[in-house]
Structure formats: C-alpha cells, structure tokens
N, C-alpha and C positions, 0 to 999 in steps of 0.2 A: 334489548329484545331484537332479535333478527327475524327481519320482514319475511314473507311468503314471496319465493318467486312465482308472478302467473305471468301464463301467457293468455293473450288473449286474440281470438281470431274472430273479428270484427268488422264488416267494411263501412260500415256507418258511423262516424265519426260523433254524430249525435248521440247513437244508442253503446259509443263505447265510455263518452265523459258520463252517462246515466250511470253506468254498470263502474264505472272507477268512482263515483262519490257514493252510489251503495254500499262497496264496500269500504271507505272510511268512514262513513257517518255509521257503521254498525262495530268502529273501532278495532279493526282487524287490521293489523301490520305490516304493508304489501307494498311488493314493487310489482306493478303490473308494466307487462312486454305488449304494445298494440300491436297485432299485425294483419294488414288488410286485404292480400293477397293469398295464393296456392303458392307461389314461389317462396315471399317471407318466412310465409309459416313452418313450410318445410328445410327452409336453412335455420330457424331459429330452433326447432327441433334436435336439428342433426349438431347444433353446433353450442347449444348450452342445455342447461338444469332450470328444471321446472319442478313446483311442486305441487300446485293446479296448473290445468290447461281447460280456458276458455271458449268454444267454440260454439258459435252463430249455424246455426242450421241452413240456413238459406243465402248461400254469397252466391255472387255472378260467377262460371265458370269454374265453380268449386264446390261438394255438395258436403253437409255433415259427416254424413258417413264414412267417404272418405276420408275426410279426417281424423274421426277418431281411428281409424285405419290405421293409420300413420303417424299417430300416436301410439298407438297399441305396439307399434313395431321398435320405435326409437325407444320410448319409456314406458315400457308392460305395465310398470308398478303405479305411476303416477295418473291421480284423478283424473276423470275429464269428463267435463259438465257439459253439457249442451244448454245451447240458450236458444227461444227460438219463440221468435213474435207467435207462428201457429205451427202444430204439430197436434198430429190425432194420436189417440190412444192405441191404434195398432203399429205407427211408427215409430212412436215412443216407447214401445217394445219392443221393436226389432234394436233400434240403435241399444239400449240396452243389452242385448244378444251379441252385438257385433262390439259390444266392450266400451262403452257411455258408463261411465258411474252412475249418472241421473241426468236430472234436468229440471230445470226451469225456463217458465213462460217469460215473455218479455212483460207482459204486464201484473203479471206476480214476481217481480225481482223482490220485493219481501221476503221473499222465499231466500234469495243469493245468500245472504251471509250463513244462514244455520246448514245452508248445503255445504257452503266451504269448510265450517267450523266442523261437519261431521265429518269430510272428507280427507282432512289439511293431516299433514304426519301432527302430531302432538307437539304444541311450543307455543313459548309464550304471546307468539306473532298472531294466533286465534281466540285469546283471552279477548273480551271484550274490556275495554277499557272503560274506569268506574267501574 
C-alpha cells in the first residue's frame, strides 16, 4: 500500500502529534510533512508532491488564506483542509471560495479522517484497516 503524502501546516507541535495519531488510529496510510513556518511551507510546496495539504488557520505571521493561496497556485488539484481551533460560519465560507476543499474544527478532529478519506485520490492508503 502506498502511504498518502500530507503536508501539514502547523505551528503547534502539540496540536500537530494530535492530528498525526488521528490520522493513524483511523488506519489511513500516511507519511505526514510537519511544517511550522510561511517559509517551510512555501518551499515544501514549490519543491515536492502532496496529495492532502493540511493547514492551521491561525499561525503567527501567516494567515490560512494565504495559504491555501499558495496552494491553489503550486497544486490547483490537490485537497486542502483547513484546520482551525475557531472559525465562523461566514469565514469558513469565504475560505471555501478562495479554494479550501473543507475544514475541520480542532475539536471535532473526528471529523479528520472521513474528510481525508472523501478527499484523498482513490488507493489503498485511505481504506481503513480491518
């Protein structure tokens, strides 16, 4: 089975071990990319393949939107979820607009794997295991 590339764009080192054992305890196949910075994220973009991209709504001197931005630009095609402790119903709209696949709350990460699983290209790395 070959794993799902994510990236992920997180500066909380707590809330990104939460969000990598969600997604193996929901048995999904993943080599997950941390990256905590605007600089990382944007070399890791320009310089590899993703087939989700993770991103934190709220870093220091970096906003969501922007990012998916800049996702949108390097890989049009590939998912990108936003994750995001709080976000209202009318931002969680626009980012949507601005090219967000979806999103989840940080305290509904329950939610994370069936976003990935609807998201992910088709393969064996989003079967749940058992």
């Amino acid at each position: 089975m070959v794993p799902l590339q994510i990236l992920l764009l997180e500066d909380l080192d707590d809330d990104a071990e939460l969000i990598d054992r969600t997604i193996a305890r929901a048995g999904i196949a993943a080599v997950v990319k941390h990256v905590r910075s605007e600089f990382t994220y944007l070399n890791a973009l320009q310089h590899e393949q993703f087939d989700i991209i993770l991103v934190d709504f709220a870093l220091p001197r970096f906003d969501g939107i922007s990012a998916v931005r800049a996702a949108r630009l390097c890989h049009p095609d590939v998912p990108v979820i936003l994750i995001s402790g709080v976000i209202g119903e009318d931002l969680a709209a626009e980012t949507l607009t601005i090219g967000a696949s979806d999103f989840v709350l940080k305290d509904r990460l329950e939610r994370l794997a069936p976003v990935i699983q609807r998201w992910a290209p088709q393969s064996d790395a989003t079967r749940q295991n058992g």
